[in-house]
C-alpha positions as CSV (number, residue, x, y, z in Angstrom):
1,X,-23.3,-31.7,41.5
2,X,-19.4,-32.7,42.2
3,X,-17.0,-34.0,39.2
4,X,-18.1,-32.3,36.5
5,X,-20.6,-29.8,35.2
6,X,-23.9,-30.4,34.2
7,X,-24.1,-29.4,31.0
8,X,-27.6,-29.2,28.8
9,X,-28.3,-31.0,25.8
10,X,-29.1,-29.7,22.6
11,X,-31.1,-32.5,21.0
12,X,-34.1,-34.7,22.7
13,X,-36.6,-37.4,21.8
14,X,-38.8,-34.2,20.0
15,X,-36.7,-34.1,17.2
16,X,-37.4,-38.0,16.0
17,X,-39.8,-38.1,13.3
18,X,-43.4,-38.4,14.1
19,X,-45.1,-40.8,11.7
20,X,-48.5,-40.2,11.8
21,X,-51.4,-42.2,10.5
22,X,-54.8,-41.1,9.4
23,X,-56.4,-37.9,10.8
24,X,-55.2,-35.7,13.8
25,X,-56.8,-37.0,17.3
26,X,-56.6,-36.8,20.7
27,X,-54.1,-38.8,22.7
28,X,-54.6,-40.3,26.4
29,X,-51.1,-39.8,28.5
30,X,-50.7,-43.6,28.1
31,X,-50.3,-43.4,24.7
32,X,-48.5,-40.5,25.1
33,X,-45.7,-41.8,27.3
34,X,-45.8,-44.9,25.3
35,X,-44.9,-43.2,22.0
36,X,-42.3,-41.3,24.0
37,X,-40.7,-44.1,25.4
38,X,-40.5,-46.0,22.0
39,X,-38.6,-43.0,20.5
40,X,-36.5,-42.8,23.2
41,X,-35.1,-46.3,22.4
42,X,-34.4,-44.8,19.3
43,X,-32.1,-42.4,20.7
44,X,-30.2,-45.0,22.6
45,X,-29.8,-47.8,19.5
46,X,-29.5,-45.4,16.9
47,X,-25.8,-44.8,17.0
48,X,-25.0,-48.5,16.2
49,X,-23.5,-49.4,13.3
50,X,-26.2,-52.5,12.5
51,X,-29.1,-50.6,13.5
52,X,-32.3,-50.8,12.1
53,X,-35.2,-49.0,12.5
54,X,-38.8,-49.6,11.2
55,X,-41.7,-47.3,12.6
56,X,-45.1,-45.9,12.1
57,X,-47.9,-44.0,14.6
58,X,-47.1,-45.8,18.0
59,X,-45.1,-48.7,16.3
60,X,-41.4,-48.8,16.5
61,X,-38.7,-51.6,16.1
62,X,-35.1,-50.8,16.6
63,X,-32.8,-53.8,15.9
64,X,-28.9,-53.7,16.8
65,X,-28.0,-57.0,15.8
66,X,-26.9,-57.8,19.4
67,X,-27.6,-61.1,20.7
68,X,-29.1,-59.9,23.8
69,X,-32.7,-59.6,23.8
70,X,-32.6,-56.5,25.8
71,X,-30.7,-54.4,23.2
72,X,-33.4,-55.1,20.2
73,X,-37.2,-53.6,21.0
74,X,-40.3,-53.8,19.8
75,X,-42.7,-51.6,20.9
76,X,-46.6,-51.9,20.0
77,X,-49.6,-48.8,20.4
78,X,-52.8,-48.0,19.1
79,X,-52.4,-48.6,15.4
80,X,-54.9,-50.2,12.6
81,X,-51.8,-52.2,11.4
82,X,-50.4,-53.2,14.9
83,X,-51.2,-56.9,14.1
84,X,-49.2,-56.9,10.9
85,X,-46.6,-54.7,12.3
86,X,-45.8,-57.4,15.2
87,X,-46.1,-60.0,12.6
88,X,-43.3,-58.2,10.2
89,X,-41.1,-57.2,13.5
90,X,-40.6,-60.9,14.4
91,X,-40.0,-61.9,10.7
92,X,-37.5,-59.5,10.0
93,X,-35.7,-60.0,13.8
94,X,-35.7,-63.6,12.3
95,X,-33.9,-62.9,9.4
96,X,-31.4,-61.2,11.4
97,X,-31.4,-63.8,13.7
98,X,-31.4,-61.5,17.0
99,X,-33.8,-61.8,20.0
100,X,-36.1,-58.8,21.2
101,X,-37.9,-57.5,24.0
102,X,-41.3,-56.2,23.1
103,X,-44.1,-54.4,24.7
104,X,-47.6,-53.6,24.1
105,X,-49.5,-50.5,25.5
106,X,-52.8,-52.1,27.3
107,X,-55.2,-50.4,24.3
108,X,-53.4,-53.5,22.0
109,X,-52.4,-56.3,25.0
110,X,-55.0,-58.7,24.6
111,X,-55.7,-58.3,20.7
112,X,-51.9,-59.4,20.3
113,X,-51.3,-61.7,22.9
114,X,-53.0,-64.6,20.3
115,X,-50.6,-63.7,17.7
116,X,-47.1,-62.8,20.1
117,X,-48.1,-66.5,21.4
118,X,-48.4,-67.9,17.9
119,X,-45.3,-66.6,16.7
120,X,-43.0,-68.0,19.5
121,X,-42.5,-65.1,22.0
122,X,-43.2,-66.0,25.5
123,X,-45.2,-64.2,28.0
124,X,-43.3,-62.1,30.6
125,X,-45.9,-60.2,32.5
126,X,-46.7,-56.6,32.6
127,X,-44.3,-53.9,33.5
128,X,-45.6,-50.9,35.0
129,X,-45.4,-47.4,33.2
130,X,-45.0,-44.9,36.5
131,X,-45.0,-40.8,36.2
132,X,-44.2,-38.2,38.5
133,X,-45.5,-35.2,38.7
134,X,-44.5,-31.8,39.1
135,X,-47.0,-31.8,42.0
136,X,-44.9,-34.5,43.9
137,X,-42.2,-33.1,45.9
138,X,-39.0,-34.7,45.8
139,X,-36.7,-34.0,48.8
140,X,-32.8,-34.8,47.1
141,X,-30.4,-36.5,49.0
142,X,-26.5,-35.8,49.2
143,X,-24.3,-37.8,47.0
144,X,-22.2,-36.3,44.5
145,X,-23.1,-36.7,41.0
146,X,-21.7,-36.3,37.6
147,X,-23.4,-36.3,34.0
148,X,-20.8,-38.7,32.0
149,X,-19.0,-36.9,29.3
150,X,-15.4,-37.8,27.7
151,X,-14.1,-41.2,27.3
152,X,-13.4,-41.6,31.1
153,X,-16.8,-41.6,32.4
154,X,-18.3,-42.6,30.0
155,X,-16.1,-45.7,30.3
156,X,-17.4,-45.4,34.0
157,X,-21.1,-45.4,32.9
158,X,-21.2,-47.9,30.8
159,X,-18.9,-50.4,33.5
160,X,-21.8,-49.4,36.5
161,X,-24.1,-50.4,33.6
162,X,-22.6,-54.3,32.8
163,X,-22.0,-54.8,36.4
164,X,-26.1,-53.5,37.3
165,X,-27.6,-55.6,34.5
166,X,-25.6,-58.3,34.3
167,X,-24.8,-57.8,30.4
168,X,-21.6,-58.6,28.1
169,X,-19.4,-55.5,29.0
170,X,-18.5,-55.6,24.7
171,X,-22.3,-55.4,24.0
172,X,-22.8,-52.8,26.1
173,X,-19.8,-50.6,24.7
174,X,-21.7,-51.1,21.4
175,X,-25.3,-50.0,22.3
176,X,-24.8,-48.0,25.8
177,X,-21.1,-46.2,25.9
178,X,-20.9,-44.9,21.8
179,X,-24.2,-43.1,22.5
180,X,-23.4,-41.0,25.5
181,X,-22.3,-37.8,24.1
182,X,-22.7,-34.4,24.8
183,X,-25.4,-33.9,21.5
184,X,-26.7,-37.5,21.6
185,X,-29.6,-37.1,23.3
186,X,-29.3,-39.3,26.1
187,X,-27.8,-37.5,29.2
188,X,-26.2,-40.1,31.7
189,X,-25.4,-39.7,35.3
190,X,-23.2,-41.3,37.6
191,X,-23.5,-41.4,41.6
192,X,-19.9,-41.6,43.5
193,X,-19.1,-42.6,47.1
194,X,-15.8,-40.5,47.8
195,X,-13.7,-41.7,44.8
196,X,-15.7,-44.7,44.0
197,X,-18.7,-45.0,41.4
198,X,-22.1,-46.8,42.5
199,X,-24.7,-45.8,40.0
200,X,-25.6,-44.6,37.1
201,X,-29.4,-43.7,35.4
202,X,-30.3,-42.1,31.3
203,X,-32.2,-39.6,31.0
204,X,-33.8,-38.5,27.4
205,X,-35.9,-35.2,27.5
206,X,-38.9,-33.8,25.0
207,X,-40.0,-30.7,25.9
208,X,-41.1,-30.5,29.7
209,X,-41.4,-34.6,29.8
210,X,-38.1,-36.7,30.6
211,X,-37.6,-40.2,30.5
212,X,-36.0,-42.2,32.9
213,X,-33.8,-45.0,32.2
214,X,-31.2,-47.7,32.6
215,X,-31.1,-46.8,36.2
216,X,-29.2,-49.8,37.7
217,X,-26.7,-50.2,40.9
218,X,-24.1,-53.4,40.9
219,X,-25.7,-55.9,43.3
220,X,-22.9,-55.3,45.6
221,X,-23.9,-51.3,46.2
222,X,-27.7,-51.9,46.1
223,X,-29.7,-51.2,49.3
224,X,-27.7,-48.8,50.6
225,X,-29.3,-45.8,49.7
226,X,-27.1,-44.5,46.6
227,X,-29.5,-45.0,43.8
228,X,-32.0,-43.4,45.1
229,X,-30.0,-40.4,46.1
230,X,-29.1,-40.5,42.7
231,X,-32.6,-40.3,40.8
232,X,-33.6,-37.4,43.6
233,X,-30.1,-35.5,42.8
234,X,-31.1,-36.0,38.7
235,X,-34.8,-34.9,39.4
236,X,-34.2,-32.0,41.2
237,X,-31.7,-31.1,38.3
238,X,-33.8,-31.5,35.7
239,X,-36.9,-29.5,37.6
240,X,-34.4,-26.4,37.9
241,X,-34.3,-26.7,33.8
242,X,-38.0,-26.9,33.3
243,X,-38.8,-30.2,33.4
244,X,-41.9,-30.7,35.1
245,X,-42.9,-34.8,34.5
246,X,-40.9,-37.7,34.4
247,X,-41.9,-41.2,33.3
248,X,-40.5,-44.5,33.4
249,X,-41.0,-48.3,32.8
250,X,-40.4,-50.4,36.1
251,X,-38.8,-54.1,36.7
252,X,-40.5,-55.4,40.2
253,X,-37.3,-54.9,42.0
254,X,-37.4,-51.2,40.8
255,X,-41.3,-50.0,41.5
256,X,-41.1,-49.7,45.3
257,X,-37.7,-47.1,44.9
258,X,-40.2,-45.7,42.7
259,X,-43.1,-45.5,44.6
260,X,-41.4,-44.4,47.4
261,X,-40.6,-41.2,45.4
262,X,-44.2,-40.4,44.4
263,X,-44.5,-42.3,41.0
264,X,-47.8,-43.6,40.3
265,X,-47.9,-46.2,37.8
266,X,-50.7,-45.3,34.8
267,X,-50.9,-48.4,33.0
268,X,-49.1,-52.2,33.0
269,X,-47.4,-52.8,29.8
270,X,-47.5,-56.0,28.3
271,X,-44.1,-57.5,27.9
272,X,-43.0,-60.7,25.7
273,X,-39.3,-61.8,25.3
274,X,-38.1,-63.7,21.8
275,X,-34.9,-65.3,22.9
276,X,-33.4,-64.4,26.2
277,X,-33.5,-61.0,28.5
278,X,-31.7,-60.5,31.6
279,X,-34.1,-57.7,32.6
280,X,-37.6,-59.0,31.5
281,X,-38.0,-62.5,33.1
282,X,-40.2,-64.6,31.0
């Protein structure tokens, strides 16, 4: 893989509490990669010093106290209470006085699009929630890639990561940089170009099911091929250590790299922005 070894991690988005609610039942794989994905977030915000956390089955907020709506989520499933858990969400982000992205799995979309609307989020479309399967082959293609550990790269990642998503470089030291570690949970990998770096993507596992995300290329490097050597090189990795499903959540300039690779999207997430997002256009 070039630079550096890739080393495994010892913790994943399994060992985040599970709050459940009411009796045992089945669960569709929407719900289930929902719930997986909302966890994950967890993984990413939890290091900050301001963060807070509310969360019950298929309901999670996780605030920063960033002022960038993409660093504070809401995430809404299948729950009795999912009406009052939006409804206390926005209240407290209020109080705190930090925007939020938030998205709703389709079983809850149009039950809280009323009240989203009513409390002063705006409508940003659906996003898609894509999987591939360990059915889908994958062909990787050469670039050299590192998984981000030490101060150095790390510094690295989270530069590739500012420059791809056009966010404060200080904001992102906060949420994305103090939470690469070796025991974190969230692995990062970067993409080089001889000595340069041109990408970097997260990945956060649970069992045989990783998560794909942050997976962003400076404007100045896109369409060239790197990112996408990058996600195969990370894929085929992380199929050599068991992992036979990956999921993500899509912005339209991402799904056809996606598609491309044999992601099919399962479901359109709906998405609602309080404040301003530089990654989920309202």
């Amino acid at each position: 893989m070039g630079k550096g070894e890739m080393l495994h991690a010892p913790h994943s988005v399994a060992d985040l509490p599970d709050v459940a609610q009411g009796a045992a039942r089945p669960v569709d794989e929407t719900e289930e990669l929902f719930r997986l994905m909302a966890r994950a977030s967890v993984l990413q915000m939890g290091h900050m010093p301001g963060f807070e956390l509310h969360m019950t089955r298929n309901c999670v907020l996780g605030l920063t106290g960033e002022p960038l709506a993409d660093f504070n989520s809401l995430s809404i499933g299948p729950n009795p209470d999912a009406e009052a858990f939006l409804n206390r969400s926005i209240a407290r982000g209020r109080v705190r006085g930090v925007p939020l992205v938030a998205v709703f799995s389709p079983h809850v979309a149009d039950t809280l699009a009323p009240t989203a609307a009513r409390l002063g989020l705006t409508a940003a479309g659906t996003v898609p929630l894509m999987v591939l399967r360990a059915e889908t082959p994958v062909r990787a293609s050469p670039v050299e890639v590192v998984r981000a550990l030490g101060p150095k790269l790390v510094g690295v990642a989270g530069d590739l990561a500012a420059a791809a998503f056009d966010a404060p470089r200080d904001a992102v030291a906060r949420c994305i940089d103090a939470g690469i570690t070796e025991t974190a949970g969230v692995e990062a990998y970067i993409a080089w170009d001889g000595h340069e770096p041109r990408s970097v993507v997260s990945v956060t596992c649970a069992g045989n099911t990783a998560g794909i995300f942050g997976m962003g290329t400076p404007p100045e490097h896109q369409r060239k091929g790197i990112g996408r050597a990058l996600l195969t090189q990370v894929i085929e990795h992380h199929r050599g250590r068991g992992i036979n499903r990956f999921y993500l959540v899509a912005t339209d300039a991402g799904r056809p790299l996606y598609a491309g690779l044999g992601f099919e999207t399962i479901a359109d997430l709906s998405a609602w922005v309080l404040g301003r997002s530089t990654q989920v256009r309202a």
